[in-house]
PDB file with one MODEL, atoms N, CA, C and O in Angstrom:
MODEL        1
ATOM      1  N   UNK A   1     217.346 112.375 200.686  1.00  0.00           N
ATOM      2  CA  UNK A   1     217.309 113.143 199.457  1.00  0.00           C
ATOM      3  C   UNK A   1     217.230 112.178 198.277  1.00  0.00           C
ATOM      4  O   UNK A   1     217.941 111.190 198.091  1.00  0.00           O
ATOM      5  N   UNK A   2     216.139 112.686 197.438  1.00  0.00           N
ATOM      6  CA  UNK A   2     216.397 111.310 196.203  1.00  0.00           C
ATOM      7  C   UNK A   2     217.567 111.725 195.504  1.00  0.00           C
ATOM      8  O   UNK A   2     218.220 112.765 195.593  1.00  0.00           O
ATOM      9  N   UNK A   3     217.724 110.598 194.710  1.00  0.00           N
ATOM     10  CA  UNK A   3     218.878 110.293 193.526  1.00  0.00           C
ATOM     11  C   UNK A   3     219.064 110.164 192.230  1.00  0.00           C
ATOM     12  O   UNK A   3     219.479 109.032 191.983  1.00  0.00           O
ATOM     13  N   UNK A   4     218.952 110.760 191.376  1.00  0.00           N
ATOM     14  CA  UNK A   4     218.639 110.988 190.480  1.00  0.00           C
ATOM     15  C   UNK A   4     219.220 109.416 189.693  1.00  0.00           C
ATOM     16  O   UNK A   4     220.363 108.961 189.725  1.00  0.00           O
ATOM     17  N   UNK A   5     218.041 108.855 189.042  1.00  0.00           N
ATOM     18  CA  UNK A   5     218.651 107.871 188.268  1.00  0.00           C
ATOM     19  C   UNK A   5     217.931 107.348 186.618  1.00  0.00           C
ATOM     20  O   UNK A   5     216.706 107.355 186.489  1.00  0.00           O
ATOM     21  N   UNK A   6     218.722 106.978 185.611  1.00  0.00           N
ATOM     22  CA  UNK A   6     218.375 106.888 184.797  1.00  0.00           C
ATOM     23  C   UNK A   6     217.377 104.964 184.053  1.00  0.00           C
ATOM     24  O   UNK A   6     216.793 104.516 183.067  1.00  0.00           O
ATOM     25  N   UNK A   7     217.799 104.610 185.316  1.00  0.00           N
ATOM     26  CA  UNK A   7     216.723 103.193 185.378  1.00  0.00           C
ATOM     27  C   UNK A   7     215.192 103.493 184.942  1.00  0.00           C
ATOM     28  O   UNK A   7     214.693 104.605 185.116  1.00  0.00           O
ATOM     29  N   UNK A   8     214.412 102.298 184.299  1.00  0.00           N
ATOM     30  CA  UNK A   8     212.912 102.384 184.431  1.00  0.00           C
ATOM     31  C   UNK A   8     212.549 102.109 185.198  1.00  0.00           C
ATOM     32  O   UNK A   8     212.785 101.111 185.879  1.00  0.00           O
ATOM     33  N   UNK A   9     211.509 103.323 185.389  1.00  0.00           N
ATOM     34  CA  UNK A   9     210.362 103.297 186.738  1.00  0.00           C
ATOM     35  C   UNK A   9     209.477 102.269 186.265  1.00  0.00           C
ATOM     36  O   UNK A   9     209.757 101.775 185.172  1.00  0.00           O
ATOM     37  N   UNK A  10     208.429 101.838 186.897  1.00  0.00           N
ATOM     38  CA  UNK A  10     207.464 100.970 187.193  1.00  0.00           C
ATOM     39  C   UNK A  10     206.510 100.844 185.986  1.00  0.00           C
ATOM     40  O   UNK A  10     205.943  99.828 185.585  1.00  0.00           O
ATOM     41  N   UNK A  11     206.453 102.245 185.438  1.00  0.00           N
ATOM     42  CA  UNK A  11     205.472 102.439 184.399  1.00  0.00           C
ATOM     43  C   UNK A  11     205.760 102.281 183.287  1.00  0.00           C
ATOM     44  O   UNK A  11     205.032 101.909 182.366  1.00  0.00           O
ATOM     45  N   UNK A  12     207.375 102.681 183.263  1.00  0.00           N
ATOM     46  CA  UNK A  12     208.062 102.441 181.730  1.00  0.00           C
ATOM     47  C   UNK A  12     207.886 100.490 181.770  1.00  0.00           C
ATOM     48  O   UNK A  12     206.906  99.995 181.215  1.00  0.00           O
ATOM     49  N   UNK A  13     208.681  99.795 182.303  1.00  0.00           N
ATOM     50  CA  UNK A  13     208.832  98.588 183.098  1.00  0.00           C
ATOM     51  C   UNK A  13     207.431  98.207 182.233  1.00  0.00           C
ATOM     52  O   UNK A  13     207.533  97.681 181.124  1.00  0.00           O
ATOM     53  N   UNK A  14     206.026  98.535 182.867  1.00  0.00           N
ATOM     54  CA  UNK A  14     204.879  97.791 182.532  1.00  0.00           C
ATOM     55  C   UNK A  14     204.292  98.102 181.164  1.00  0.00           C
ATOM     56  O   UNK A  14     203.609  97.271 180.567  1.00  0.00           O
ATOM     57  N   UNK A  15     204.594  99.438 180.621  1.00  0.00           N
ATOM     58  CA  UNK A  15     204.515  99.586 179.324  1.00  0.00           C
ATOM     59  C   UNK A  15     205.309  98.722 178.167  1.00  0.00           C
ATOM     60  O   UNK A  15     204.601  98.182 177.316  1.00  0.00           O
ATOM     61  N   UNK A  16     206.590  98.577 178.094  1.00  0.00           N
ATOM     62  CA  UNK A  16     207.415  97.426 177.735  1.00  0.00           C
ATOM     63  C   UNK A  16     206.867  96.089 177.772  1.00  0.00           C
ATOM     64  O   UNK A  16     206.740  95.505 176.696  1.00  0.00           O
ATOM     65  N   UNK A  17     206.538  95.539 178.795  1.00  0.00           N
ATOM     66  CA  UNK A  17     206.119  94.332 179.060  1.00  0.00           C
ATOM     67  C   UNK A  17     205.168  94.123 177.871  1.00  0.00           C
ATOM     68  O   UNK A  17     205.451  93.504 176.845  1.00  0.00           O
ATOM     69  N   UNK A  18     203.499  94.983 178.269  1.00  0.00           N
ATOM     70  CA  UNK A  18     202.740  95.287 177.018  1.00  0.00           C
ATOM     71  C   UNK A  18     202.880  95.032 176.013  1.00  0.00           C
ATOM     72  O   UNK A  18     202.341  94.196 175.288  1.00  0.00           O
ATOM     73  N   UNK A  19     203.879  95.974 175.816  1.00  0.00           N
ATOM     74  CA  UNK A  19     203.871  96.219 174.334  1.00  0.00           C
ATOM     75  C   UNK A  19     204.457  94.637 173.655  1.00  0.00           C
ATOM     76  O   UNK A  19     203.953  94.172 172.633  1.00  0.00           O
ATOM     77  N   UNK A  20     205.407  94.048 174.295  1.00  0.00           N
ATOM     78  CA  UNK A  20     205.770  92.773 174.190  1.00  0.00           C
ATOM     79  C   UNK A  20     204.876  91.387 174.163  1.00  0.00           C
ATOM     80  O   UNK A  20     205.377  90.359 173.707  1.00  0.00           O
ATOM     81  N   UNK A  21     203.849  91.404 174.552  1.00  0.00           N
ATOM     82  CA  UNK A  21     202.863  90.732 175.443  1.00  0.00           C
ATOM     83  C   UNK A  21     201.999  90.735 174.205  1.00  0.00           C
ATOM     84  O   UNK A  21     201.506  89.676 173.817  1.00  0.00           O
ATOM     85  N   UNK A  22     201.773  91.962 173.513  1.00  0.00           N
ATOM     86  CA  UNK A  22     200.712  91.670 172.717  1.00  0.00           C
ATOM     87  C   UNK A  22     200.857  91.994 171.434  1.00  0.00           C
ATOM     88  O   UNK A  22     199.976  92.547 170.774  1.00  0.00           O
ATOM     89  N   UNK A  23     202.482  91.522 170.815  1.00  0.00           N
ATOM     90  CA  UNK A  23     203.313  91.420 169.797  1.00  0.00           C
ATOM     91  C   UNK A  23     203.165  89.460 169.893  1.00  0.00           C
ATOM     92  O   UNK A  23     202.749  88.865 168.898  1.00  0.00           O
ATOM     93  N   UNK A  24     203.406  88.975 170.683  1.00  0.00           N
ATOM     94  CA  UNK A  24     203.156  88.018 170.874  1.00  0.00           C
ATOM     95  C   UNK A  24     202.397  87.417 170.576  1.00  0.00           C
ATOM     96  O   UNK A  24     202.504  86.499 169.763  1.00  0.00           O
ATOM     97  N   UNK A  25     201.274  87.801 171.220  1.00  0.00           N
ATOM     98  CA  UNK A  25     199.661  87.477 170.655  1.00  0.00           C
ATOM     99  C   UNK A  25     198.909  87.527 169.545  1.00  0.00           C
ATOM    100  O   UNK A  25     198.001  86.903 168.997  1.00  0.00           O
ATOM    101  N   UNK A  26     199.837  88.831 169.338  1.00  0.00           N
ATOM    102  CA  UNK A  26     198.989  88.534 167.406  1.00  0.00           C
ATOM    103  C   UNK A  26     199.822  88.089 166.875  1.00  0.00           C
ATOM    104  O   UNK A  26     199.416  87.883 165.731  1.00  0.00           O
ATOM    105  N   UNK A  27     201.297  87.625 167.013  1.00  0.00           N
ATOM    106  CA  UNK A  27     201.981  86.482 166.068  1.00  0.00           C
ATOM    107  C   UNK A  27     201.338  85.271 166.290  1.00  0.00           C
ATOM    108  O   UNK A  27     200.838  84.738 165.299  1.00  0.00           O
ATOM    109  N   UNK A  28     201.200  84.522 167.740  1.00  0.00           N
ATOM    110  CA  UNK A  28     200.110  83.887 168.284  1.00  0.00           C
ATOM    111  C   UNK A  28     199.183  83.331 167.009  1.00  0.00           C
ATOM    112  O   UNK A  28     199.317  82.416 166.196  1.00  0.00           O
ATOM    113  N   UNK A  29     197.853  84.684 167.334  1.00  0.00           N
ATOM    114  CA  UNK A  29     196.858  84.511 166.541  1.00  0.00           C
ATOM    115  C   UNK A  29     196.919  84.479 164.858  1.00  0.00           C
ATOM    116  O   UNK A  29     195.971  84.154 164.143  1.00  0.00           O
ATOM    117  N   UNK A  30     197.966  84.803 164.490  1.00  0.00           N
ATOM    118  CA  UNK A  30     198.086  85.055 162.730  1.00  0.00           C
ATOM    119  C   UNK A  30     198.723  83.516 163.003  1.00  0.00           C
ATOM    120  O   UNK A  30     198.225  82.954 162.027  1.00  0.00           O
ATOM    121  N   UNK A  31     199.437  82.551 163.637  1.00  0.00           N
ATOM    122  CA  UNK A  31     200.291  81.092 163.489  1.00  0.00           C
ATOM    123  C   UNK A  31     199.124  80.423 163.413  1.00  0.00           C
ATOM    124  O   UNK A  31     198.965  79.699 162.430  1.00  0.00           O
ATOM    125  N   UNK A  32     197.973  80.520 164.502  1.00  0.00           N
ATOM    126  CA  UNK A  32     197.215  79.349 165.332  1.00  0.00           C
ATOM    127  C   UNK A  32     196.014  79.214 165.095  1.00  0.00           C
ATOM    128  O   UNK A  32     195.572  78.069 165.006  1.00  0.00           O
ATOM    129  N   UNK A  33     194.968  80.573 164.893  1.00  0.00           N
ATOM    130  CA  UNK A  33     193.976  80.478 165.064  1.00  0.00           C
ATOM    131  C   UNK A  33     193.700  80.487 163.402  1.00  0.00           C
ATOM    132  O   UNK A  33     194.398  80.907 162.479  1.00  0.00           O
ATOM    133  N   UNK A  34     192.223  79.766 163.428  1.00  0.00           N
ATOM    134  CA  UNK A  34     192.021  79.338 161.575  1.00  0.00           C
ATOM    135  C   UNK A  34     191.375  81.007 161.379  1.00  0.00           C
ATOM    136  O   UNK A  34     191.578  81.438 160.244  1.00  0.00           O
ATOM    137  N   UNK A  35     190.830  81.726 162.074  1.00  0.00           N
ATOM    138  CA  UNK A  35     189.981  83.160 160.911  1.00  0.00           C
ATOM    139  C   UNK A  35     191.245  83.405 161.292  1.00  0.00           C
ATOM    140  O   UNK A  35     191.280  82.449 162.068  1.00  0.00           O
ATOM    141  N   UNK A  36     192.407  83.923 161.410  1.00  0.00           N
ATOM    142  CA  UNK A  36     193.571  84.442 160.781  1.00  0.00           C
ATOM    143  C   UNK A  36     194.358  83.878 159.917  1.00  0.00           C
ATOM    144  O   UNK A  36     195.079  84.724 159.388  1.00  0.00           O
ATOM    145  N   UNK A  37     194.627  82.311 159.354  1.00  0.00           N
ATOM    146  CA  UNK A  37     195.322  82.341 159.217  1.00  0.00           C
ATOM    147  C   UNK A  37     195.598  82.729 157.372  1.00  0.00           C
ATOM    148  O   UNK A  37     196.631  83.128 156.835  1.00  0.00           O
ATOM    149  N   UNK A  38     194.223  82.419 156.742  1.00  0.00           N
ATOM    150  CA  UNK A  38     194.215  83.284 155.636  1.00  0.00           C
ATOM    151  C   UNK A  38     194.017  84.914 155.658  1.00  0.00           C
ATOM    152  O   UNK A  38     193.969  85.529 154.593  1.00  0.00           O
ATOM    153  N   UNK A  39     193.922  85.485 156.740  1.00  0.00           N
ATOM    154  CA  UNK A  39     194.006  86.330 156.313  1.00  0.00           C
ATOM    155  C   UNK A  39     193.860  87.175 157.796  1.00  0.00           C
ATOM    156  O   UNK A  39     192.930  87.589 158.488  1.00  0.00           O
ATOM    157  N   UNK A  40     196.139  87.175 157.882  1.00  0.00           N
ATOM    158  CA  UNK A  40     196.386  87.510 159.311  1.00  0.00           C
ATOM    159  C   UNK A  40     196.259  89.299 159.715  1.00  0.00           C
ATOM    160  O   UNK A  40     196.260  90.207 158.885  1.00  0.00           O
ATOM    161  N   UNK A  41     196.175  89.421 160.960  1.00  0.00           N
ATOM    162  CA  UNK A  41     196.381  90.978 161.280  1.00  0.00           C
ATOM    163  C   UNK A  41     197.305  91.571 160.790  1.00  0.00           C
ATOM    164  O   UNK A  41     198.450  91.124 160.732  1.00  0.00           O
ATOM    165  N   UNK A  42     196.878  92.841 160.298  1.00  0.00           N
ATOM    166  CA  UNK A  42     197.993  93.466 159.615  1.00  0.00           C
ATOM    167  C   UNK A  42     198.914  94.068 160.784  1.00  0.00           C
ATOM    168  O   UNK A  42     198.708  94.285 161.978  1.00  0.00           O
ATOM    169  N   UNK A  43     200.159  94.270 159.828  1.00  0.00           N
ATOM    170  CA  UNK A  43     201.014  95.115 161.044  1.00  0.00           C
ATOM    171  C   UNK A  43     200.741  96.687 161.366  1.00  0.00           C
ATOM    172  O   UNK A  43     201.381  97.432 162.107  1.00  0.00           O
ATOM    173  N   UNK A  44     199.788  96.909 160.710  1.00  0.00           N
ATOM    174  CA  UNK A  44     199.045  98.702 160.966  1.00  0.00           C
ATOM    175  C   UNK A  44     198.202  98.247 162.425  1.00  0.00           C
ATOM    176  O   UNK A  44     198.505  98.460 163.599  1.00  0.00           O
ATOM    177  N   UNK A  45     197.375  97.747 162.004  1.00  0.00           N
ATOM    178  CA  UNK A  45     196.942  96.790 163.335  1.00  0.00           C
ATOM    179  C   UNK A  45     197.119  96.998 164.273  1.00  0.00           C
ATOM    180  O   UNK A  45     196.544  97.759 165.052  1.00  0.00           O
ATOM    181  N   UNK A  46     198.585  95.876 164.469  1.00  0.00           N
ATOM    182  CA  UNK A  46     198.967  95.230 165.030  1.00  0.00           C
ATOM    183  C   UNK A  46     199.712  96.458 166.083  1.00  0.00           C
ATOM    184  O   UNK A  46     199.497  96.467 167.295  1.00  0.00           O
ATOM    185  N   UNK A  47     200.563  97.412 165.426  1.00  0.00           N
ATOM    186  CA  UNK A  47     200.974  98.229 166.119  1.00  0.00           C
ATOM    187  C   UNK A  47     200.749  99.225 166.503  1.00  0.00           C
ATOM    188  O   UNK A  47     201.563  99.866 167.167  1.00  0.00           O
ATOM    189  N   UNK A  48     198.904  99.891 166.023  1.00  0.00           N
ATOM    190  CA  UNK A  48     198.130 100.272 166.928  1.00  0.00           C
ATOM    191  C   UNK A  48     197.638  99.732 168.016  1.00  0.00           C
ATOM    192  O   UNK A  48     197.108 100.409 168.897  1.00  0.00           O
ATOM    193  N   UNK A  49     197.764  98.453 168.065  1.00  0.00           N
ATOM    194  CA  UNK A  49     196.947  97.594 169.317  1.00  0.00           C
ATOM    195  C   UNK A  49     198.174  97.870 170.702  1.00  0.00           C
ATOM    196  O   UNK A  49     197.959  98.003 171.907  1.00  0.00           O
ATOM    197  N   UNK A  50     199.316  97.880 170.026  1.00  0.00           N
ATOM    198  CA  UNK A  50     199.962  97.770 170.945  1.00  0.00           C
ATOM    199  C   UNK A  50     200.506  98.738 171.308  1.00  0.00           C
ATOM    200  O   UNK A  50     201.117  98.591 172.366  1.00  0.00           O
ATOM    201  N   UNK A  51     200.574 100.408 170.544  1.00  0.00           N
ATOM    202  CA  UNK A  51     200.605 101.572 171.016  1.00  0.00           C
ATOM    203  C   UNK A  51     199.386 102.007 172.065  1.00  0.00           C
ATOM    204  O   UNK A  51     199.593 102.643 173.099  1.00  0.00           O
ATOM    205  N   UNK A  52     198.207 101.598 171.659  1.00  0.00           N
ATOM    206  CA  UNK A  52     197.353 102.144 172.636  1.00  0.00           C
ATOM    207  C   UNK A  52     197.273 101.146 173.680  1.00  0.00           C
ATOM    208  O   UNK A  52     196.872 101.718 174.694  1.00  0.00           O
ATOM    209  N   UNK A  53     197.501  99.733 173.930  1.00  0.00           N
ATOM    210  CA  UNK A  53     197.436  99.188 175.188  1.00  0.00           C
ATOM    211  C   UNK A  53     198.680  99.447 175.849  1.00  0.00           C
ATOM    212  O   UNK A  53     198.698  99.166 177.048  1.00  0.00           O
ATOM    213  N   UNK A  54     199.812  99.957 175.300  1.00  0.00           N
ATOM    214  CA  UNK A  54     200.985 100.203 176.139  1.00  0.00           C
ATOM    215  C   UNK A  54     200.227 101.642 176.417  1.00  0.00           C
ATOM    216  O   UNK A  54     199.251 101.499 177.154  1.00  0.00           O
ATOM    217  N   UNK A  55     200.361 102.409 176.174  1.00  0.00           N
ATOM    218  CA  UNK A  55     199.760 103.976 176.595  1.00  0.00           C
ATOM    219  C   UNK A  55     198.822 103.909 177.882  1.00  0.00           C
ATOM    220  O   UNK A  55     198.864 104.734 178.795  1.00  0.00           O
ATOM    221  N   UNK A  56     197.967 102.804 177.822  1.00  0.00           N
ATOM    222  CA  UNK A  56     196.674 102.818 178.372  1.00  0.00           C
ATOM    223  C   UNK A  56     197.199 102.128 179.710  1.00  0.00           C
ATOM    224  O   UNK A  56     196.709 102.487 180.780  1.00  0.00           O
ATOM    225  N   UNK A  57     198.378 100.952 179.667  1.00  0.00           N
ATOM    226  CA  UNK A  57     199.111 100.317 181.266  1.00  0.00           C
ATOM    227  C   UNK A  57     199.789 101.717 181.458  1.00  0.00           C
ATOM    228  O   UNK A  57     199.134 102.468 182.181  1.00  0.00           O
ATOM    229  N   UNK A  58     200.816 102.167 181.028  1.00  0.00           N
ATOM    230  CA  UNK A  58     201.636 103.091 181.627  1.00  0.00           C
ATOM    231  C   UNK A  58     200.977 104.215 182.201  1.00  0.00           C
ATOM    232  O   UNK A  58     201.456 104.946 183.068  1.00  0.00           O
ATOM    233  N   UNK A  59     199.797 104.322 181.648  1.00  0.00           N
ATOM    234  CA  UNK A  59     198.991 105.689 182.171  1.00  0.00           C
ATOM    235  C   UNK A  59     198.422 104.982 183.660  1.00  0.00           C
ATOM    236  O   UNK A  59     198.261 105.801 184.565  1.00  0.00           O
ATOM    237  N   UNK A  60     198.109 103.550 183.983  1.00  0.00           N
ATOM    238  CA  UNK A  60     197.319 103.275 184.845  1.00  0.00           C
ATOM    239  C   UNK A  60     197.996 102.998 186.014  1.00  0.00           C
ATOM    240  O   UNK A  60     197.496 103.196 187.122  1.00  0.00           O
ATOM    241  N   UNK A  61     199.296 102.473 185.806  1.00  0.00           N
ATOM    242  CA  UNK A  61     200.247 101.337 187.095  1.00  0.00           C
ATOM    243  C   UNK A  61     200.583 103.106 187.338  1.00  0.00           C
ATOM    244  O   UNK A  61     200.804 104.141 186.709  1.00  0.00           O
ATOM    245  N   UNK A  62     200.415 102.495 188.907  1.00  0.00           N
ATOM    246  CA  UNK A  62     200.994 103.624 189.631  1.00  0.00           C
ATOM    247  C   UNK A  62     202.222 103.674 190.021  1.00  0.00           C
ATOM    248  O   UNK A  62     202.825 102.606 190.132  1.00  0.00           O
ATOM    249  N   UNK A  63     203.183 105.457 190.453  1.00  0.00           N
ATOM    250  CA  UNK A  63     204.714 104.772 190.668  1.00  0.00           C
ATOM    251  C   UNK A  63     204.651 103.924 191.737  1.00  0.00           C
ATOM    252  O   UNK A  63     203.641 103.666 192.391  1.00  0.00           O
ATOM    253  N   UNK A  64     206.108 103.360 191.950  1.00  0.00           N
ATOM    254  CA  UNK A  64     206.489 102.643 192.980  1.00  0.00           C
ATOM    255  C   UNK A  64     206.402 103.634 194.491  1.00  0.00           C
ATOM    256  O   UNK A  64     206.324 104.841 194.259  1.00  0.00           O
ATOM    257  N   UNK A  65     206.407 103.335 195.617  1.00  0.00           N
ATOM    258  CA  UNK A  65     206.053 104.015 196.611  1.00  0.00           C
ATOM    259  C   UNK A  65     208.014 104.796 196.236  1.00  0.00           C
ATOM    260  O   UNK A  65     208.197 105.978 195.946  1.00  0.00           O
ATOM    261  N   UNK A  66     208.874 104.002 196.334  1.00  0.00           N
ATOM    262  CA  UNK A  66     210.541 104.674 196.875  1.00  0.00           C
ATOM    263  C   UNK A  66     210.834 105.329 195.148  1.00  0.00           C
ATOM    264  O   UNK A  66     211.987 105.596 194.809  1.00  0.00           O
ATOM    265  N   UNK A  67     209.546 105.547 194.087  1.00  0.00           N
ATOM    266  CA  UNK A  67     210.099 106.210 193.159  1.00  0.00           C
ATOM    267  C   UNK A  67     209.528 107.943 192.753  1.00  0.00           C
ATOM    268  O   UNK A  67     208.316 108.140 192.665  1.00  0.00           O
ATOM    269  N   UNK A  68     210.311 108.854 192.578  1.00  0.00           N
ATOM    270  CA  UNK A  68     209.882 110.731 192.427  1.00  0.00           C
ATOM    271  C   UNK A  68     210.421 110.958 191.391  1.00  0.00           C
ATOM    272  O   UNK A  68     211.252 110.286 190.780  1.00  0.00           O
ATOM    273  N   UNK A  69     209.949 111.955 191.145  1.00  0.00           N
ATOM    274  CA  UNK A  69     211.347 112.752 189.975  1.00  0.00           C
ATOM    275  C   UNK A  69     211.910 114.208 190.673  1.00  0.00           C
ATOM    276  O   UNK A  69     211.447 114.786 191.656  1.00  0.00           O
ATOM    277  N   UNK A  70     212.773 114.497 190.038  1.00  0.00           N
ATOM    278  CA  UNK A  70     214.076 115.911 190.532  1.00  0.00           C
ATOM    279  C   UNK A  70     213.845 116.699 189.379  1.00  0.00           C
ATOM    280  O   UNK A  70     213.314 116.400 188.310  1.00  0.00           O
ATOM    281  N   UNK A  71     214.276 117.625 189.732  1.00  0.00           N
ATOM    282  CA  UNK A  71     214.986 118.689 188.799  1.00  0.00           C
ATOM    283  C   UNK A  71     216.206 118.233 188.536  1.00  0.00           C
ATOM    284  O   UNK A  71     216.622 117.574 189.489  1.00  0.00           O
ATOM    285  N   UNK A  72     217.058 118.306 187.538  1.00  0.00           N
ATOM    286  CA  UNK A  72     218.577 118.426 187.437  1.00  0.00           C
ATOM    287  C   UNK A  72     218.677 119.736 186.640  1.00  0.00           C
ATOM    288  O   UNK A  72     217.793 120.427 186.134  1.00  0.00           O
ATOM    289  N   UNK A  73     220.029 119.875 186.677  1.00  0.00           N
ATOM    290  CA  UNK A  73     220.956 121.159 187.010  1.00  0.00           C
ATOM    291  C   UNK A  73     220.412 122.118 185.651  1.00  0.00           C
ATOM    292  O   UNK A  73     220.419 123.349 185.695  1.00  0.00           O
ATOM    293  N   UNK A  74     219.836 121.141 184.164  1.00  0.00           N
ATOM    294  CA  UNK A  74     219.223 121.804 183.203  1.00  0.00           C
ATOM    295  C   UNK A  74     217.740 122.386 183.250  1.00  0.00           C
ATOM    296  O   UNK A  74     217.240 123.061 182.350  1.00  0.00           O
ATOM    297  N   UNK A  75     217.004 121.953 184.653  1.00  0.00           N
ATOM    298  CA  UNK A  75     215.744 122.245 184.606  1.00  0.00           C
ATOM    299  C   UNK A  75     215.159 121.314 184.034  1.00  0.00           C
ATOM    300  O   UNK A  75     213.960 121.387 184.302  1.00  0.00           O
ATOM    301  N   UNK A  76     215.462 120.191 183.164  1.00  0.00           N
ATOM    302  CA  UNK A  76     214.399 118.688 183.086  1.00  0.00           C
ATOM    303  C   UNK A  76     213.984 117.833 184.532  1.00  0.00           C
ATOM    304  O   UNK A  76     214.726 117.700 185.504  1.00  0.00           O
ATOM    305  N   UNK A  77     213.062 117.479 184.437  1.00  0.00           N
ATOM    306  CA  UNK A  77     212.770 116.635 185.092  1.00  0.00           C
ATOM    307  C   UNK A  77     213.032 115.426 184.975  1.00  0.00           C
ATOM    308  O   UNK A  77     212.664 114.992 183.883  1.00  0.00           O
ATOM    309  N   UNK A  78     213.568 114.596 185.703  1.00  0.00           N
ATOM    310  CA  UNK A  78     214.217 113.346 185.849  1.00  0.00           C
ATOM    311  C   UNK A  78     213.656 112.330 186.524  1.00  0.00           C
ATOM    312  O   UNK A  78     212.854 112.870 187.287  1.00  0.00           O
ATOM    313  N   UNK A  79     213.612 110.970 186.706  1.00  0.00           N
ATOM    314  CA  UNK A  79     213.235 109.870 187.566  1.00  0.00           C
ATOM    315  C   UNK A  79     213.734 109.545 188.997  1.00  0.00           C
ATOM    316  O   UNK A  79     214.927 109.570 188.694  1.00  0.00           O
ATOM    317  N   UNK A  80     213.743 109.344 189.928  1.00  0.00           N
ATOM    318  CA  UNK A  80     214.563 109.434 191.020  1.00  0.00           C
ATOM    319  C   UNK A  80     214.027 108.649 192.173  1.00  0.00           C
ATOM    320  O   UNK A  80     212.871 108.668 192.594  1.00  0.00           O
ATOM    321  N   UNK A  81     215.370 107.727 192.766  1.00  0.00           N
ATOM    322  CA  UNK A  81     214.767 107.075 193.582  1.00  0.00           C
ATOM    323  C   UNK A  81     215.157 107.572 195.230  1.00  0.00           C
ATOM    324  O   UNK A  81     216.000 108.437 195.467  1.00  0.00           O
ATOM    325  N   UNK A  82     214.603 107.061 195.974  1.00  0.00           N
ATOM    326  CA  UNK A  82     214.234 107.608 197.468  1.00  0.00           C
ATOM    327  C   UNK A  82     215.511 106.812 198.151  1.00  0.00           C
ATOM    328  O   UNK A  82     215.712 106.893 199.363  1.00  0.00           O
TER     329      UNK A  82
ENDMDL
END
């Protein structure tokens, strides 16, 4: 029977990463590279780039094989492992 648990699944997990990954990169590119450095990515940008590439991993990584979701006792659906 799964178990209802409040840990990140695989997808949250790789969305995070993302979104981290390419916060990085454009601090990165606004420090290092010369066409940014007069005139670096904005943070409108910056945190569209990284709303839609996090959206775009989490939609793609598939769950883990031992991860489902449940019902609990309110009728939400929950994360749950095997």
């Amino acid at each position: 029977m799964p178990i209802s648990t409040s840990a990140p699944v695989r997808k949250v997990w790789a969305g995070g990463v993302t979104g981290a990954f390419v916060t990085l990169i454009v601090g990165i590119l606004n420090a290092y590279v010369p066409l940014f450095v007069h005139k670096p990515i904005s943070g409108e940008i910056s945190g569209a780039a990284t709303t839609v590439l996090t959206f775009i991993v989490a939609y793609l990584v598939p769950p883990a094989p031992a991860e489902t979701t449940v019902m609990d006792q309110t009728g939400a659906v929950r994360s749950a492992k095997q």
